[in-house]
mmCIF file as gemmi writes it, N, C-alpha and C atoms, coordinates in Angstrom:
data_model
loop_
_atom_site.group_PDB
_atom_site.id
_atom_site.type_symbol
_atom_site.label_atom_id
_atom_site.label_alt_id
_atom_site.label_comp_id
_atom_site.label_asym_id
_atom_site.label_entity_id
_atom_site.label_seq_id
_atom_site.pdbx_PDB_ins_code
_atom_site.Cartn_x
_atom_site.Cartn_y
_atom_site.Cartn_z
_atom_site.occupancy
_atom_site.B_iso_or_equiv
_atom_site.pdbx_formal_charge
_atom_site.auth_seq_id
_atom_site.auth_asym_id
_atom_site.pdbx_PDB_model_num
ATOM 1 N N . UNK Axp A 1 ? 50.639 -40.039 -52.579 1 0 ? 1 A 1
ATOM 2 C CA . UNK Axp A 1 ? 49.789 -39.153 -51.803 1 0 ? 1 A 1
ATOM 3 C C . UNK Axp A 1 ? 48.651 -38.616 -52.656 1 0 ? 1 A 1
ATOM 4 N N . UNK Axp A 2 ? 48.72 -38.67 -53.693 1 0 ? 2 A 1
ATOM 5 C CA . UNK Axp A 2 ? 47.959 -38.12 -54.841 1 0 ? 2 A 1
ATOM 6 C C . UNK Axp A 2 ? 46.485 -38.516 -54.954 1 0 ? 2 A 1
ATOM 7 N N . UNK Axp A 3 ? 46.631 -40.245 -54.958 1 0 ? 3 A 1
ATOM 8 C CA . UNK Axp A 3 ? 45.337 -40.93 -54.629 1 0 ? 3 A 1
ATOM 9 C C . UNK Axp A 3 ? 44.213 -40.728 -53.496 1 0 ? 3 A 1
ATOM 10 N N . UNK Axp A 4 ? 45.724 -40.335 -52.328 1 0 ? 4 A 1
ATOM 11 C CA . UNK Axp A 4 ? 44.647 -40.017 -50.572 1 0 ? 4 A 1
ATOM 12 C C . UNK Axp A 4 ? 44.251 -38.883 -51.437 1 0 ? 4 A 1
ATOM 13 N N . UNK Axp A 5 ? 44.62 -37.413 -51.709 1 0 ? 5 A 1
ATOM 14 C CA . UNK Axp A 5 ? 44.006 -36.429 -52.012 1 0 ? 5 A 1
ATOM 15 C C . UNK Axp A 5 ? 42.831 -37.002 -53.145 1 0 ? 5 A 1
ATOM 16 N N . UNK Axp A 6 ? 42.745 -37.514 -53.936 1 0 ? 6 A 1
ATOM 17 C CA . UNK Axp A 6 ? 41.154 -37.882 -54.675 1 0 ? 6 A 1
ATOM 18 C C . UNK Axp A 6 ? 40.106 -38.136 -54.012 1 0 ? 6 A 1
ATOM 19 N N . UNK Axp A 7 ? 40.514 -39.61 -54.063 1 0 ? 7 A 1
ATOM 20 C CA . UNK Axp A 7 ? 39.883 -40.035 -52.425 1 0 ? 7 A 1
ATOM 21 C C . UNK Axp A 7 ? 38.839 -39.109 -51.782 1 0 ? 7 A 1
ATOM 22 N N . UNK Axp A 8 ? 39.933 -38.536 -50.972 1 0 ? 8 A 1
ATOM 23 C CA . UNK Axp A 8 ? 39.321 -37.163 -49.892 1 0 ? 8 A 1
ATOM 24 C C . UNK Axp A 8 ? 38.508 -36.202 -50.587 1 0 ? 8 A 1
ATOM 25 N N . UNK Axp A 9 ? 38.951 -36.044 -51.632 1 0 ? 9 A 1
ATOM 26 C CA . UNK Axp A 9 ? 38.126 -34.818 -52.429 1 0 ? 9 A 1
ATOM 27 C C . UNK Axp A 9 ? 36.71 -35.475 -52.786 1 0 ? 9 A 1
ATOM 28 N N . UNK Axp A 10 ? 36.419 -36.559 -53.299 1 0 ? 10 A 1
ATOM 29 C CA . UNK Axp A 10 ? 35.6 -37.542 -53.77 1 0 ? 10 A 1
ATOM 30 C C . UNK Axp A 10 ? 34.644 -37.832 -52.5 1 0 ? 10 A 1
ATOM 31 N N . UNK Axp A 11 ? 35.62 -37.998 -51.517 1 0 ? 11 A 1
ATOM 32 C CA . UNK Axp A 11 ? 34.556 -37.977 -50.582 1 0 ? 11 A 1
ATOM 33 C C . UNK Axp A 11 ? 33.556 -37.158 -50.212 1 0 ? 11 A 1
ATOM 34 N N . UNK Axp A 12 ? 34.286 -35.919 -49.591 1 0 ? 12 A 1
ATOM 35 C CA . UNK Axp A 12 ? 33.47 -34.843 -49.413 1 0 ? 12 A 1
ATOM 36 C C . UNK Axp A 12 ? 32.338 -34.407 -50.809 1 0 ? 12 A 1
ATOM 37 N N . UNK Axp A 13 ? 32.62 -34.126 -51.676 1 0 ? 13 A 1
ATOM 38 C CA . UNK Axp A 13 ? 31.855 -34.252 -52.882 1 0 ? 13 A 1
ATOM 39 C C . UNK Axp A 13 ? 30.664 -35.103 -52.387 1 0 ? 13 A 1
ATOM 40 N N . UNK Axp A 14 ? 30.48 -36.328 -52.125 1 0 ? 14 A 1
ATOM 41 C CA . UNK Axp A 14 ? 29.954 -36.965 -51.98 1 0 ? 14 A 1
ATOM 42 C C . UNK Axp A 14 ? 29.045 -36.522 -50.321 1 0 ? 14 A 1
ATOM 43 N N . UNK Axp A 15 ? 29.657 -36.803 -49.751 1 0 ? 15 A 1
ATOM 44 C CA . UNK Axp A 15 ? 29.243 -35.711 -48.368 1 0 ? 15 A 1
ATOM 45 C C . UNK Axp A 15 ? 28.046 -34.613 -48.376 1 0 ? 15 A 1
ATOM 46 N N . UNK Axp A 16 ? 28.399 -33.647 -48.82 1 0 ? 16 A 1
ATOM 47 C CA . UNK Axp A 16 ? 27.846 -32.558 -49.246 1 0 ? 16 A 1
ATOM 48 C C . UNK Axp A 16 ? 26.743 -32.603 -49.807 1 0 ? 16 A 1
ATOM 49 N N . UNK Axp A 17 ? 27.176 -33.255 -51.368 1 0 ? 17 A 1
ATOM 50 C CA . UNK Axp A 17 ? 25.823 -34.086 -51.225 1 0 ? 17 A 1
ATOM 51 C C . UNK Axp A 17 ? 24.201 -34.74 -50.795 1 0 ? 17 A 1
ATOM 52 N N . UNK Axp A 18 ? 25.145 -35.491 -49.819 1 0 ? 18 A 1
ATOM 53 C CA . UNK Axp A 18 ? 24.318 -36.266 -49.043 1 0 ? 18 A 1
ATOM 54 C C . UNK Axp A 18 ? 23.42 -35.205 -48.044 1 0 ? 18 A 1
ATOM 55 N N . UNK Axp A 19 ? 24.302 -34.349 -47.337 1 0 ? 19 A 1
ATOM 56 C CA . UNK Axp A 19 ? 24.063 -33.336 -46.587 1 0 ? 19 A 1
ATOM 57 C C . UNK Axp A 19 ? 22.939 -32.148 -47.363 1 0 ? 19 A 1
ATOM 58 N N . UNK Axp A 20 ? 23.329 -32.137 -48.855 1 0 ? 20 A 1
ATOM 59 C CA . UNK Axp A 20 ? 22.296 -30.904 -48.906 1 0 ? 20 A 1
ATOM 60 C C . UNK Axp A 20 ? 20.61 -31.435 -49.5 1 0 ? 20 A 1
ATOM 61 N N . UNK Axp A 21 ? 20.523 -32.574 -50.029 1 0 ? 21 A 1
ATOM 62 C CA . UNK Axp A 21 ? 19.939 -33.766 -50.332 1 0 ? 21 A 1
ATOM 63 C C . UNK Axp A 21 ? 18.872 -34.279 -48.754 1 0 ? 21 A 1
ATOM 64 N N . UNK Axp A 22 ? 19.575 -34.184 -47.938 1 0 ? 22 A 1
ATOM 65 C CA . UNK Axp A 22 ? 18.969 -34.238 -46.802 1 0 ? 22 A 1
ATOM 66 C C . UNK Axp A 22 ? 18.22 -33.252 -45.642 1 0 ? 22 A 1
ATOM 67 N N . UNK Axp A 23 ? 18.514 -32.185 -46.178 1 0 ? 23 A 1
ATOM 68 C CA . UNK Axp A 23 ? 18.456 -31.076 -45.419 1 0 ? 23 A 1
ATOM 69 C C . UNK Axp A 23 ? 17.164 -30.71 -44.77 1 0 ? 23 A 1
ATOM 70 N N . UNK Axp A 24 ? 15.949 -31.325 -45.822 1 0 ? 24 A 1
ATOM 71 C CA . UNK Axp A 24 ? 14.602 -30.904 -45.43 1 0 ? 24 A 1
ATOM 72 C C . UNK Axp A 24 ? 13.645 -31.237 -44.595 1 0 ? 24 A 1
ATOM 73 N N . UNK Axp A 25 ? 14.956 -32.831 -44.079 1 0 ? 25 A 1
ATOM 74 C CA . UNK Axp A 25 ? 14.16 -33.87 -42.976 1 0 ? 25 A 1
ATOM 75 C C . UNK Axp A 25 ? 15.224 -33.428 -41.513 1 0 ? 25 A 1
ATOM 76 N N . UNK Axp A 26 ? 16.198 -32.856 -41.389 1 0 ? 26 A 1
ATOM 77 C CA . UNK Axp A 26 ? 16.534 -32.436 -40.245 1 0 ? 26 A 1
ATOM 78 C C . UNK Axp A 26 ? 15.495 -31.849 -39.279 1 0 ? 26 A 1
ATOM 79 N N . UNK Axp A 27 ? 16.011 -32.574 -37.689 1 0 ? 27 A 1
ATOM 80 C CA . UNK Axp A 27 ? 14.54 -32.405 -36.675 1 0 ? 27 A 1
ATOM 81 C C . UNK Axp A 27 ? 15.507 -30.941 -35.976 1 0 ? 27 A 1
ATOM 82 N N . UNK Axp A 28 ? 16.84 -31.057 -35.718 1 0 ? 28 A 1
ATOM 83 C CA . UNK Axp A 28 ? 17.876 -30.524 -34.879 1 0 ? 28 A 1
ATOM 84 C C . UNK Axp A 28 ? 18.592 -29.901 -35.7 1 0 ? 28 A 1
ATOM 85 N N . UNK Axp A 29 ? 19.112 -29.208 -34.606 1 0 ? 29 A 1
ATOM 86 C CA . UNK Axp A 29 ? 20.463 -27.799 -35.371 1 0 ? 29 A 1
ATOM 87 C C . UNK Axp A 29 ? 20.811 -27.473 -34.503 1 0 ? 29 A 1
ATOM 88 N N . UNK Axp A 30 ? 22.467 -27 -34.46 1 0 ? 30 A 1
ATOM 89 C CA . UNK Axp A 30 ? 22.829 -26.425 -33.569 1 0 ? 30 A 1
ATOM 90 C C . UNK Axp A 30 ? 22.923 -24.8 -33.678 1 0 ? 30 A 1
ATOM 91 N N . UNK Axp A 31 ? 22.737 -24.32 -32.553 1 0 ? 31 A 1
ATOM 92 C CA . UNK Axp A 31 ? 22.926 -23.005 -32.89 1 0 ? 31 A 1
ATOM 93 C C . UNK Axp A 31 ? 24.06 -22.265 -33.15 1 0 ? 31 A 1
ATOM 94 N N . UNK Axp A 32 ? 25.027 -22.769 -32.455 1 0 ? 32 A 1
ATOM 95 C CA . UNK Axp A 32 ? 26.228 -22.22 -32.937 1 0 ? 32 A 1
ATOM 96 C C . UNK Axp A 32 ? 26.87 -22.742 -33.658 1 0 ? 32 A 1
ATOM 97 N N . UNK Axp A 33 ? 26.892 -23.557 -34.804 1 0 ? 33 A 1
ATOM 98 C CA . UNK Axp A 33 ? 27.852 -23.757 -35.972 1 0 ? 33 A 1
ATOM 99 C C . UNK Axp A 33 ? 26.739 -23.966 -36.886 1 0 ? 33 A 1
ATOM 100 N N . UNK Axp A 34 ? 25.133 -24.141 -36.627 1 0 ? 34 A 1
ATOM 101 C CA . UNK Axp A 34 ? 24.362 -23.782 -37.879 1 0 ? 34 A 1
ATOM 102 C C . UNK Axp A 34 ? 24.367 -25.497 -38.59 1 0 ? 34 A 1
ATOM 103 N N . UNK Axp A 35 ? 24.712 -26.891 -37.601 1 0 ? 35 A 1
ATOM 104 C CA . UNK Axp A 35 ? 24.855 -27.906 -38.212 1 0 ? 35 A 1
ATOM 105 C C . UNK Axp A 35 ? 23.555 -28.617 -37.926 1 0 ? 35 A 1
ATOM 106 N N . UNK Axp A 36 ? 22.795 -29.232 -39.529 1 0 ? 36 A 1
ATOM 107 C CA . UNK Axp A 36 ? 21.655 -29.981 -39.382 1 0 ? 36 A 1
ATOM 108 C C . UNK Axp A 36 ? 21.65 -31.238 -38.766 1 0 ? 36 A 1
ATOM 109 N N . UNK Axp A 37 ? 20.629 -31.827 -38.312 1 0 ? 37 A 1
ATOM 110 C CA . UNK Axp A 37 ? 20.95 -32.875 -37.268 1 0 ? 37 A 1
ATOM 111 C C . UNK Axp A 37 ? 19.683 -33.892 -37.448 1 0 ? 37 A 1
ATOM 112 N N . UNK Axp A 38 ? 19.795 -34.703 -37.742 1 0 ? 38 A 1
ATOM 113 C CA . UNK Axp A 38 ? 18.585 -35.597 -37.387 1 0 ? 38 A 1
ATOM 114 C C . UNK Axp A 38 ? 17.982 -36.509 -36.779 1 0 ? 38 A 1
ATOM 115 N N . UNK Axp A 39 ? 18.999 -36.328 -35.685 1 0 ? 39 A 1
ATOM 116 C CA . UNK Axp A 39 ? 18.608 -37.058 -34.013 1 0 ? 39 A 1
ATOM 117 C C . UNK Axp A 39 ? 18.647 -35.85 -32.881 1 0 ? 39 A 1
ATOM 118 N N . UNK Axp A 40 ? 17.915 -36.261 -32.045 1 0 ? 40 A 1
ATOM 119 C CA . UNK Axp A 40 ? 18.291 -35.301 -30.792 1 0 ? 40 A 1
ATOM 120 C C . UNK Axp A 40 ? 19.634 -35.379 -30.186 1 0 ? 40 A 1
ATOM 121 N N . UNK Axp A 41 ? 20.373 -34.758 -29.808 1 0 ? 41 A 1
ATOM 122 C CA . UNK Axp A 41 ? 21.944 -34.897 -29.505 1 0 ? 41 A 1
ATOM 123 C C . UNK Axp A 41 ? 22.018 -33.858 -27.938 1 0 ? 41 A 1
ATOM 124 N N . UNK Axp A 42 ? 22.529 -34.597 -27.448 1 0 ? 42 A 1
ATOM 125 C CA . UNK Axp A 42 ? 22.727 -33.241 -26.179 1 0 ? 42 A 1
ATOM 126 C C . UNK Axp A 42 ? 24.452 -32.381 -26.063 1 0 ? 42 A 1
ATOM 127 N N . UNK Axp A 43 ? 25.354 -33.001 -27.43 1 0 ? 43 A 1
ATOM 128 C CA . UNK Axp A 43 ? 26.422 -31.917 -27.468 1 0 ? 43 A 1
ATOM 129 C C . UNK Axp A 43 ? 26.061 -31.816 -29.317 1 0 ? 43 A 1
ATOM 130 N N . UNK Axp A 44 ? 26.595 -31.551 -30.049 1 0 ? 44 A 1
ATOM 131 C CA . UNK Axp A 44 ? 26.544 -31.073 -31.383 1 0 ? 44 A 1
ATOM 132 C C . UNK Axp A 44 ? 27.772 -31.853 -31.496 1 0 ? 44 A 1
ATOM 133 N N . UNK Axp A 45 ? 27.592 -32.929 -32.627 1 0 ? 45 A 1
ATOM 134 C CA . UNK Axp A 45 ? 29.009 -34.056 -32.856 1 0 ? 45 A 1
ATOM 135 C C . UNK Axp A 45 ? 30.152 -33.112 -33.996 1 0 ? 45 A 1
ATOM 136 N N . UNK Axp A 46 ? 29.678 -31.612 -34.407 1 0 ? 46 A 1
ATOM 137 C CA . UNK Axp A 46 ? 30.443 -31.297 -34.97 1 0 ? 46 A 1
ATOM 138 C C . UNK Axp A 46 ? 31.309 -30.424 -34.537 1 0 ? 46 A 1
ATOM 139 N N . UNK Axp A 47 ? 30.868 -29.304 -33.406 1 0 ? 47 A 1
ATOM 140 C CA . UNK Axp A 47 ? 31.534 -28.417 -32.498 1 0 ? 47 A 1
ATOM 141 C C . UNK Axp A 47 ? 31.772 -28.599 -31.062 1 0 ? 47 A 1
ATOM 142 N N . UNK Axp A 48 ? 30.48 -29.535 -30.751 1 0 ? 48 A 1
ATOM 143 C CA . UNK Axp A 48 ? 30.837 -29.856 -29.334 1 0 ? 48 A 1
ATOM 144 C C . UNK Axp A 48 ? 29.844 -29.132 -28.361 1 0 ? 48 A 1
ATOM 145 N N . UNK Axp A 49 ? 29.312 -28.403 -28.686 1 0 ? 49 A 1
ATOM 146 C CA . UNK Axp A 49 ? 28.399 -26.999 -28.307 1 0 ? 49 A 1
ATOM 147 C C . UNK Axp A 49 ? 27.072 -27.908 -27.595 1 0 ? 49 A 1
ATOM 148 N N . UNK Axp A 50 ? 26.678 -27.248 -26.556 1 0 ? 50 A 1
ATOM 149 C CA . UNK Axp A 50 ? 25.662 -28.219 -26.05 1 0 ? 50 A 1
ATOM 150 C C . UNK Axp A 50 ? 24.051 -27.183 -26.308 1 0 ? 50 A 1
ATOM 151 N N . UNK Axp A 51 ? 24.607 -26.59 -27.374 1 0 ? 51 A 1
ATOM 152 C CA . UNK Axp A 51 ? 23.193 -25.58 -28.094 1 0 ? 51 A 1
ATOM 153 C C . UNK Axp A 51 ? 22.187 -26.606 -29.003 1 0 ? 51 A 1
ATOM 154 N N . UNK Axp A 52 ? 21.995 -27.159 -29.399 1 0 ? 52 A 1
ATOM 155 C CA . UNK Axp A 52 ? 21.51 -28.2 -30.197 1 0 ? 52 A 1
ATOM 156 C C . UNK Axp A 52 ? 19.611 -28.202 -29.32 1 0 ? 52 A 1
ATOM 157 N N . UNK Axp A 53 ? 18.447 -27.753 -30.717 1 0 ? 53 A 1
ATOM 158 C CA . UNK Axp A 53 ? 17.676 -27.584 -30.936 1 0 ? 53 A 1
ATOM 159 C C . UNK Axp A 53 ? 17.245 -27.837 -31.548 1 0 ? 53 A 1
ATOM 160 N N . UNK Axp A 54 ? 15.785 -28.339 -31.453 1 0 ? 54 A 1
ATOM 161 C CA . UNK Axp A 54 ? 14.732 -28.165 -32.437 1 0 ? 54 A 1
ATOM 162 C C . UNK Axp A 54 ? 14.679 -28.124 -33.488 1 0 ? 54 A 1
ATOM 163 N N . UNK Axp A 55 ? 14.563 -28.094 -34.972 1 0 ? 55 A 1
ATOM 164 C CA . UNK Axp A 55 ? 14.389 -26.426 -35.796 1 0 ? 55 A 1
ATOM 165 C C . UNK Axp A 55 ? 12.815 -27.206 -36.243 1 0 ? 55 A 1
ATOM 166 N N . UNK Axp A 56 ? 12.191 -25.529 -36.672 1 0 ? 56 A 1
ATOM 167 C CA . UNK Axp A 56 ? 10.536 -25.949 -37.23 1 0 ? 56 A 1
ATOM 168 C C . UNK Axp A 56 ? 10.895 -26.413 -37.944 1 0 ? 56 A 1
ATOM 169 N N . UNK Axp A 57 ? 9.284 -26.988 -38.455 1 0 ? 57 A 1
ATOM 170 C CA . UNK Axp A 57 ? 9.411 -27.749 -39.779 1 0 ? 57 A 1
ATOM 171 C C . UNK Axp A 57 ? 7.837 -27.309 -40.116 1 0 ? 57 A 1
ATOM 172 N N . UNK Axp A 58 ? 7.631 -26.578 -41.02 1 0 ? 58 A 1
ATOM 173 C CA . UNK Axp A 58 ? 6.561 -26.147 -41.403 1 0 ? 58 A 1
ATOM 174 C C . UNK Axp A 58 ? 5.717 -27.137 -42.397 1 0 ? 58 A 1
């Protein structure tokens, strides 16, 4: 089980990453869980929330 836990940890590491690395080209966000998005979505693939907007981009 030791390996799944690396793995998993390694992943997200990696994730996060990717996610904060990316952050400055997000078009969308949802409003209620605050998740960046960079397609238009009509539910939010992380909460489900059908708040999903815009955000500026100055």
């Amino acid at each position: 089980m030791g390996l799944f836990n690396d793995l998993g940890k390694k992943f997200e590491k990696l994730k996060q990453t990717a996610e904060s690395s990316a952050d400055g080209e997000a078009t969308h966000g949802c409003k209620e869980c605050e998740t960046l998005l960079y397609t238009d979505y009509d539910e939010c693939p992380e909460c489900g929330s059908d708040s999903v907007v815009p955000v500026r981009q100055d």
